[in-house]
N, C-alpha and C positions, 0 to 999 in steps of 0.2 A: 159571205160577207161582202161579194162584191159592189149587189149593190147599193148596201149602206157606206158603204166606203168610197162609191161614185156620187153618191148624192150630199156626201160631205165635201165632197172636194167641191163639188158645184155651188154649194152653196156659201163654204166657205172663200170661193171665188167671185159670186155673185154680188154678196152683201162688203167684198171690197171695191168691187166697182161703184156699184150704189154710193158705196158713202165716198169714194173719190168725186164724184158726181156732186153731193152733197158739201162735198171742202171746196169744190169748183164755185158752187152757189156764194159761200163763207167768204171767198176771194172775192170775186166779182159781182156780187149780190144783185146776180141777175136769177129771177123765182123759177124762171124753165128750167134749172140745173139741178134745185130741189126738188120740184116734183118730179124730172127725168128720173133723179135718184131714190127719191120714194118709190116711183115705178117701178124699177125693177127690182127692188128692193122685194115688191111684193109680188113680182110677176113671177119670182121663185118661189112662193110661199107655198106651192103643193109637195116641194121636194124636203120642206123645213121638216115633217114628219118621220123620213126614214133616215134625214141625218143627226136629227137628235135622238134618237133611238138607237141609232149605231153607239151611239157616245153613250147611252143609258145601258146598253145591253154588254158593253164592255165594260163598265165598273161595277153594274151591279149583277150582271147574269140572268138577268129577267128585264122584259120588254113592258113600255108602258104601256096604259089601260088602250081600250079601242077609240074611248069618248075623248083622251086628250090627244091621239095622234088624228084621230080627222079635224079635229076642232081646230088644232099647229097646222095643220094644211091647208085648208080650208075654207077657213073664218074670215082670213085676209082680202079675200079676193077682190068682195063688193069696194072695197077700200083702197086696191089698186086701180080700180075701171076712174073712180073719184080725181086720182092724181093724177093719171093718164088725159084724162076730160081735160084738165087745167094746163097739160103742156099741148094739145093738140088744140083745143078754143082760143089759148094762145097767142097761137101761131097760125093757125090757118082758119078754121069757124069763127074767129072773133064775133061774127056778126049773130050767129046764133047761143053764144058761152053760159050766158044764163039759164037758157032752157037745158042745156046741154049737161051743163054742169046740177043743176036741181033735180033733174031726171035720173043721172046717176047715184045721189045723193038720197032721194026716195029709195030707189033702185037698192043701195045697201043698207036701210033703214030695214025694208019687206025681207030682206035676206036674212040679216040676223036676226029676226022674232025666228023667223021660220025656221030658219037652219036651227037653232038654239032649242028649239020645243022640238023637232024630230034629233036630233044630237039625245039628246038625253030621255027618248020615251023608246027609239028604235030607230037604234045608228044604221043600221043594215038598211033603209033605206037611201041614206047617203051611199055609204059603202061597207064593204069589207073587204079585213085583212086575207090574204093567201098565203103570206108571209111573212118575215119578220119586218122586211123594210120592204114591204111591199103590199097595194092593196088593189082589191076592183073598186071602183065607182057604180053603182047601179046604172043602170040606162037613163033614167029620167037625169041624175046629177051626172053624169057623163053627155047629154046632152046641152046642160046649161056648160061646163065647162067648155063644150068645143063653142057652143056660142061664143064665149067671151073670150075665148084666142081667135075666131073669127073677124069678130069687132075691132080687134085688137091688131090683126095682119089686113082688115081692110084701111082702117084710119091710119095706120104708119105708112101703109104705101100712098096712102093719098099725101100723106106729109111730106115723105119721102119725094112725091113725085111733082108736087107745090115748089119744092127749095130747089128740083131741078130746072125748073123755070125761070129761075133769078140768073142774073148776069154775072153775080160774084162766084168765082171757082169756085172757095174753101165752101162754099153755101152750098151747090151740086154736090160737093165731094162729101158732104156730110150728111146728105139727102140719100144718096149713093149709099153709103153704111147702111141710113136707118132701114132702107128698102132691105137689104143684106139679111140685118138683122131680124125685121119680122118674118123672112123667107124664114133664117135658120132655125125661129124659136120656134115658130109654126111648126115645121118639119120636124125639129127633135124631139117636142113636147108630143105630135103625133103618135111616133115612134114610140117614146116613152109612155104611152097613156094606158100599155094593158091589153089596146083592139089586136096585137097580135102578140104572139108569145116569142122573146127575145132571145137566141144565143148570146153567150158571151161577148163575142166580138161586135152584134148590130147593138147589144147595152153601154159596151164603153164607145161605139162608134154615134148614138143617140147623144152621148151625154159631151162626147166632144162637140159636137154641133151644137149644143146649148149652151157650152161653155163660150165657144165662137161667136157665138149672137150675144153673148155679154159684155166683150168687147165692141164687137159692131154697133152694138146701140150706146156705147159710152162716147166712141168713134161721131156716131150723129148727130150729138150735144157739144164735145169739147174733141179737139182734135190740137194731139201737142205738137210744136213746133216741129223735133223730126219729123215727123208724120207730113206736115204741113210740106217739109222741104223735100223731102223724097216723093210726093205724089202729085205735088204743085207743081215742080219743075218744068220749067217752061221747053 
């Protein structure tokens, strides 16, 4: 049960960040804090499977179907790259945001016909389970996902590495985080993906490091005053 009980804490970690991010937006109704927070909202969406499953298999003693835990994993994705487009065009592609943003948008249009007609004729070529909270990804969708953590740790360090450029500190220091954070989610999400088979200690040591990239990325958006005063000090 470990690691359905790791993937619950991550997630139940994860989607308080998000919506901290999301009450950030409610306060200061600036739109990068929403979709920062939609982002990572859904940048966990592959772990949403083995934590409600944990939750389903301790009350009821039997695990859900194959078709609703890739579909809770899964389905989100094209939907994340969406909200991700809108804080990174932004902020730093302005000049390209409509192509940018329409492409992703196509981009999760083609995914859910598709995904949705092979989900439901023959999930195994998404994936399959090995475990209770646990599955493989075929090679071909194991391929599109390392893309889209690709895309996703090239454009945050480009972001990251845009805000180091500016003259205001808290701007660097928050550039600083995001670079952080798409090292750690990279890194852990690697870890965690399956390509090699985990002992105990590298699964809760994966899942630390992605916990840590959920602060670091909340860190890149909004940074509270201690924070401010203990890393700004002159």
């Amino acid at each position: 049960h470990l690691e359905g009980g790791l993937a619950l804490l991550f997630v139940v970690i994860s989607l308080l960040i998000g919506i901290r991010l999301i009450i950030r937006f409610i306060i200061y109704k600036d739109k990068i804090l929403l979709f920062a927070g939609l982002t990572w909202i859904g940048m966990v969406s592959t772990w949403y499977s083995p934590a409600f499953n944990y939750i389903y298999v301790l009350i009821t003693g039997t695990s859900i179907s194959n078709e609703f835990y890739f579909w809770l994993g899964y389905f989100w994705m094209p939907f994340t790259i969406i909200f991700w487009s809108y804080v990174y065009t932004g902020l730093v592609a302005n000049k390209h945001r409509k192509i940018i943003i329409d492409t992703c948008i196509i981009h999760a249009i083609i995914f859910v016909i598709v995904f949705d007609l092979i989900l439901f004729t023959d999930y195994t070529m998404i994936s399959e389970k090995n475990e209770l909270f646990n599955a493989n990804a075929s090679p071909g969708f194991s391929l599109y996902i390392i893309s889209i953590l690709i895309i996703v740790l090239i454009t945050g360090i480009h972001f990251g590495m845009a805000s180091l450029k500016t003259k205001a500190r808290e701007i660097q220091l928050r550039g600083k985080f995001l670079i952080i954070a798409c090292l750690s989610f990279f890194l852990g999400a690697l870890l965690d993906s399956g390509l090699i088979p985990l002992s105990p200690f590298l699964l809760i040591l994966s899942r630390l490091i992605l916990i840590s990239s959920g602060f670091e990325f909340s860190l890149g958006f909004f940074l509270p005053k201690f924070i401010k005063k203990i890393l700004l000090k002159s």
